[in-house]
N, C-alpha and C positions, 0 to 999 in steps of 0.2 A: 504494500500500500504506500510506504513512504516511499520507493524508488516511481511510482507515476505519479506523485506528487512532486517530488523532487527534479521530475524530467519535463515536468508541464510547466514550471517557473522558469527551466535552463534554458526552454525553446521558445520560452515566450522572451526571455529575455535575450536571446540571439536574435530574435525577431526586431524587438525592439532597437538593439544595437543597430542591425542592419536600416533598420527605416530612420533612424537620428542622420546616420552617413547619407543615406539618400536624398532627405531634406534640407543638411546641410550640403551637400553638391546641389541643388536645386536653388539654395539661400543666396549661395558666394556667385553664383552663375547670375544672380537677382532675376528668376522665372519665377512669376508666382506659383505658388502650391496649393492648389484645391485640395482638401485633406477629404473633401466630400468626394468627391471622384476615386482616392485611392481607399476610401475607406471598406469596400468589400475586398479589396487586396489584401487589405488588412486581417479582415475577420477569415478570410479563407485561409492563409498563414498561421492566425491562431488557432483552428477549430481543432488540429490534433491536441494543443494543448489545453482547451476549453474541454475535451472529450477526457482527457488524462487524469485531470482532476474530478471530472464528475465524477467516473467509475469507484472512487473510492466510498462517494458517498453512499454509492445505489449498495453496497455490503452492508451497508445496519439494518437495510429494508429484508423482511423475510417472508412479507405477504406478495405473491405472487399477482392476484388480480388488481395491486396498485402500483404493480412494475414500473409500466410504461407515466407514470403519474411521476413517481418518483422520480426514474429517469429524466424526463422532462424539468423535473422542478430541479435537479443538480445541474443540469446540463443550463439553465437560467443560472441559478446561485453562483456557477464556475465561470460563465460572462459575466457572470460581474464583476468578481473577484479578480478576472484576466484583464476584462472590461478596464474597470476604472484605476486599478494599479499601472497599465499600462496605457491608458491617457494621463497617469497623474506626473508618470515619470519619461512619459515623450517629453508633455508640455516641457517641463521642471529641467531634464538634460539638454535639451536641446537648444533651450535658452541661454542655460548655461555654456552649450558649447559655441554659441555666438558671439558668447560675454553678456550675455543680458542676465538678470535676476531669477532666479529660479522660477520666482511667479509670476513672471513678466507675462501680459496679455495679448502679447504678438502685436504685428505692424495689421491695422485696418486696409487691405488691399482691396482693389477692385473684382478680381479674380477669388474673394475671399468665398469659401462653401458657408453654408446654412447653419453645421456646427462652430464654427468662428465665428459667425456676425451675432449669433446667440451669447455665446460666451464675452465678446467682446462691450455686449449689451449690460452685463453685470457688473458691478462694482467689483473691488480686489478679494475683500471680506467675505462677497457672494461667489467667487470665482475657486476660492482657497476651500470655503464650506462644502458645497458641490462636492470636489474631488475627496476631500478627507473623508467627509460624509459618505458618501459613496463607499470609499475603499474600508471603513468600519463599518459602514452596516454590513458589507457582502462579506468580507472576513472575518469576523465575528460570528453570522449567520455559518459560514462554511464551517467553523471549527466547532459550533453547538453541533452540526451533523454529524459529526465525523463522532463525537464523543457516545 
């Protein structure tokens, strides 16, 4: 259980590595970046590791006709947990490998997707809540199942 736990953070966080370098060659080149266009890129890169982590949960379950329920609701609980950890530490890296501040809100572009102009809509306070918020309810939530 802990080795696809442990291999669904490694790949997500390979993933992540790879998409910071990406962005940044996209930054320094000054191309805007739609994060809404690459963002099924994204989630299909994640999904082995969205599935890695569920699987551990669906093991406490032992009633069979709420399988696919459970299933379902780990495979939820594990995007979020993939989810919002790995948009808290895009944003947060990548800013910093600009030189910008971890919580920096990015530059308003014209090319900007529909998750940026949202984001960009929030104050810093609202912008920082969101993402921690996020990343403690889904982790939190993911470690009460496991238990």
């Amino acid at each position: 259980m802990i080795y696809l736990i442990t291999s669904s953070i490694v790949l997500a966080a390979l993933i992540l590595w790879w998409d910071i370098q990406s962005d940044f060659k996209y930054w320094k080149q000054k191309k805007d970046i739609n994060h809404s266009n690459q963002g099924f890129k994204r989630l299909m890169l994640l999904t082995p590791s969205i599935i890695m982590m569920a699987i551990p949960i669906t093991w406490v379950s032992t009633k069979l006709l709420v399988i696919v329920a459970i299933i379902l609701l780990c495979v939820l609980i594990s995007f979020g947990v993939i989810g919002f950890w790995y948009w808290l530490l895009f944003d947060g890296l990548y800013a910093n490998k600009r030189r910008y501040n971890f919580w920096n809100l990015g530059s308003d572009d014209a090319g900007d997707g529909k998750a940026d102009n949202f984001l960009q809509s929030l104050s810093k306070s609202q912008h920082i809540a969101l993402k921690i918020g996020g990343c403690a309810i889904f982790t939190t939530t993911y470690i009460i199942l496991l238990l």
